[in-house]
Phi, psi and omega in degrees: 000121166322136181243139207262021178252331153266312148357139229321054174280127192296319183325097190306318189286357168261321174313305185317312224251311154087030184202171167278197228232328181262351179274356207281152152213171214328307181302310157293330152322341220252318173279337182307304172312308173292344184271311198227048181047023174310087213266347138247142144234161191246143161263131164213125191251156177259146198256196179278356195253354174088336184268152160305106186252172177221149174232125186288111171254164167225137208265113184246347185168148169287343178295357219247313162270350144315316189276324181289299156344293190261352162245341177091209161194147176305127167248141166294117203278333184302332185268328174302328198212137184276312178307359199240116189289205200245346183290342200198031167262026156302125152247154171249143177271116180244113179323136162269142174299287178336329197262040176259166180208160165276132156301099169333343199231000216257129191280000149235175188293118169215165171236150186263145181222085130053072180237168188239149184269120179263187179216204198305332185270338183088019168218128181326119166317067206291006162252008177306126210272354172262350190267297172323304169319303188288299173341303182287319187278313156337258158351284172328329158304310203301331195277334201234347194065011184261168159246118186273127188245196199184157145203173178238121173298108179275092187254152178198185193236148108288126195233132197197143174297139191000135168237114197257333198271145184063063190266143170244159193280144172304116173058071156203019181278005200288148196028038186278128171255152178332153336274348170322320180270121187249353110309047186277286202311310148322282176305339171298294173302324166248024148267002181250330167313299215281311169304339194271312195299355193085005186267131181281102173300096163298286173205180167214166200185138184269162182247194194301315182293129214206111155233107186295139196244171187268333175241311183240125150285128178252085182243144185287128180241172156196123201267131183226150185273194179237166176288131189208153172330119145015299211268283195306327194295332183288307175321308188283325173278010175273321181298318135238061150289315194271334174302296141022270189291306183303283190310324177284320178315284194329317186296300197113019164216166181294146159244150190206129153240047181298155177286317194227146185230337163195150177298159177060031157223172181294136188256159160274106170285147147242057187269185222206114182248147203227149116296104184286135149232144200213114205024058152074015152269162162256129205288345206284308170266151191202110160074031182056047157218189140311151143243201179267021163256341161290335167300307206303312204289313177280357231235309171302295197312318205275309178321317171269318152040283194301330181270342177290356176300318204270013171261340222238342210216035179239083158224152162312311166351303218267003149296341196262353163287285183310084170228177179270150161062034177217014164084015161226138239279105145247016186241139189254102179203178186226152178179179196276171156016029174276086175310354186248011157225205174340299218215098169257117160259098199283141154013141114288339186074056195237127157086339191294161177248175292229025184323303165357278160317326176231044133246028180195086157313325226264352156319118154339136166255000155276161178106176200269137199268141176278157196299148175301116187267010155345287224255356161294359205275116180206153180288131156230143138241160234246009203269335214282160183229164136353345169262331174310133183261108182295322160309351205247327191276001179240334176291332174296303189271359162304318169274007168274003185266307186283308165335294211284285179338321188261356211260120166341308186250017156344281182311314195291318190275313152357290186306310177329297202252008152279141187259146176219005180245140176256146236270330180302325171334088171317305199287022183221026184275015153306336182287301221239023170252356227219357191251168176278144203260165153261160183317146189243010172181176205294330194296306196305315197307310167327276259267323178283344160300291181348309187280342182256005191294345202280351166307296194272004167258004193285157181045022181041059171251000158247058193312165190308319177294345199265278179345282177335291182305305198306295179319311160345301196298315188305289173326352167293331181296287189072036200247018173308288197273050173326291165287348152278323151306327207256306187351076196100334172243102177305338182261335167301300197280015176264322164290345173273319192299328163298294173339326226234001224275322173254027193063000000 
């Protein structure tokens, strides 16, 4: 029988291999690598900074790649991370197995590999954003017996020179195909990257945001994945920010997944739809509908909404996103299939009959039925951006799931802060004098992680320390009066996008 994790998976060590990506181990690594001349492998770790850092090795003997394998290598953790001092920064990096890839980009054949970070003792670096990640999701298991699945909508800018031919018109690029999309052959190449790399794709599509320059055009695309465990969903977007970015290198243009690149366009989001899972359904749904365990879970999201800003939302930019009548959320609510606010629950495929079929008579009407689009069914939020240290932002919303999950009124607050209008809307601005705003700056965002850390420290899934540093950085901005500063002035804010450009 075909196993359908493998079957036309692009992931070379899995064609090879003949197994999935959570099955690898040392040993298969190990032929792979001998089978197909693997002359490097790069270790990559993720920093404090949300980017992909690397360590080069070139294979020299198998002991030699046996010792890297089973052991890993020292890294300084005080340059990776401000929080970690210098006096006492060894860390060690240790390969996942599960995370290997051929590098798409690399001029000999190597493999990349995936690490998590430990520490002197030989236990896992509990402040670490893959480490926090796998904790929160861990816990979530133990407390609630549910499993959290995720994926992320990846929006980015490409900026590249004047173009006369095919021109498109400002905030009209959504889904334009070549040529008015002047950028497709990007996107494209780094969904087959991104896909070689292990990420489960849904689809790409340029977006709405389209701004013609006097010098530079800028238009907005997005790759968006399926829902996959917590760990990976965080793995594949890191994995393509640097595809991403190695290819627009490659072009001789910016890629940028700044939240906001100029005012009064479309900003870069990152939202991020979840999913409950329970022995390998999805909980979400009960009797074809939402049910109320999908209530509970969001009623966690919204409860936390504010303090989940200082994992989804930390540069100023990205206040200068969360404005009204940009398709992006300052009122903390929820609703069906509503873009204006918070927490949306899109189309499911729930309850529709056989649309196939009756857009293609010529269809059989005998034969085996396509699998039940059901379980397709997901929460999204809609507050997080381009700054977000996505590991840190999945680990938040595991514990905004187990919040919800517990919360006495849960249900109650669901009912409350649903919405059915869109809220930007001049006749419905009663919704948005009477629902609870979100944070207007980085200072603020601190300040409600505070009030909520003792949520995300419960069962030591935030240590105390990572909270502090974070919070620091955030109050560094020193950005309480974001928008009275900035107001009106194009040349100021133009210079924080710079600062800021690259996250």
């Amino acid at each position: 029988m075909v196993d359908e994790r493998i079957a036309m998976n692009p992931n070379q060590v899995v064609q090879y291999l003949g197994k999935p990506p959570e099955e690898f181990t040392k040993a298969d690594l190990m032929r792979f690598i001998e089978a197909k001349s693997i002359r490097a492998v790069n270790f990559r770790f993720v920093g404090g900074d949300g980017r992909l850092k690397t360590l080069n090795f070139v294979i020299t003997s198998k002991d030699q790649l046996d010792r890297l394998l089973s052991g890993g290598e020292r890294v300084d953790g005080s340059s990776l991370f401000t929080y970690i001092d210098a006096a006492s920064s060894d860390l060690y990096g240790v390969p996942r197995y599960r995370t290997a890839y051929i590098n798409p980009f690399a001029s000999i054949p190597t493999l990349d590999i995936l690490c998590s970070y430990y520490t002197k003792d030989g236990t896992r670096l509990e402040s670490s954003p893959e480490n926090v990640l796998k904790r929160a999701h861990d816990v979530l298991k133990q407390t609630t017996s549910f499993s959290l699945e995720a994926m992320g909508e990846l929006e980015y800018y490409v900026l590249f020179g004047r173009q006369h031919l095919y021109p498109t018109r400002a905030q009209k690029g959504y889904q334009e195909s070549s040529p008015f999309c002047k950028w497709e052959v990007l996107r494209y190449e780094a969904m087959q990257a991104i896909a070689q790399a292990g990420g489960k794709i849904k689809y790409g599509h340029s977006e709405v945001g389209y701004i013609p320059g006097d010098e530079k055009d800028m238009e907005q695309n997005e790759i968006e994945f399926i829902p996959v465990p917590l760990e990976d969903a965080a793995d594949q977007i890191v994995i393509a920010k640097w595809a991403l970015r190695m290819i627009g290198y490659r072009y001789g243009v910016e890629v940028s997944f700044a939240p906001k690149i100029a005012v009064g366009h479309a900003g870069n989001g990152l939202h991020i739809h979840t999913r409950l899972m329970k022995n390998g359904k999805n909980a979400m749904i009960e009797g074809g509908k939402l049910g109320d365990t999908a209530r509970r879970v969001i009623a966690g999201y919204l409860a936390l909404a504010p303090s989940l800003t200082a994992f989804g939302n930390t540069i100023p930019l990205s206040f200068l996103r969360l404005v009204p009548h940009q398709e992006a959320p300052t009122n903390i609510c929820w609703g069906d299939r509503n873009r204006s606010v918070l927490v949306r629950v899109p189309l499911g495929w729930l309850n529709v009959g056989d649309m196939a079929r009756d857009a293609n008579p010529q269809e059989s009407q005998e034969g085996d039925k396509v699998a039940s689009f059901g379980e397709s069914q997901t929460v999204e939020f809609r507050a997080a951006d381009g700054s977000a240290n996505i590991y840190f932002m999945l680990a938040g919303l595991a514990v905004a799931a187990r919040h919800g999950l517990g919360m006495q009124d849960a249900l109650e607050v669901a009912d409350r802060l649903y919405v059915d209008v869109n809220i930007f809307a001049a006749q419905h601005k009663k919704y948005q004098d009477k629902l609870p705003q979100m944070p207007t700056s980085c200072w603020e965002s601190a300040e409600r992680l505070l009030g909520d850390r003792a949520i995300y420290e419960e069962d030591g899934v935030f240590p105390p320390g990572l909270v502090d540093g974070l919070v620091k950085v955030l109050k560094g901005y020193d950005d309480r009066d974001l928008s009275e500063r900035y107001y009106g002035k194009g040349d100021e804010i133009k210079k924080l996008v710079d600062e800021y450009f690259n996250c």
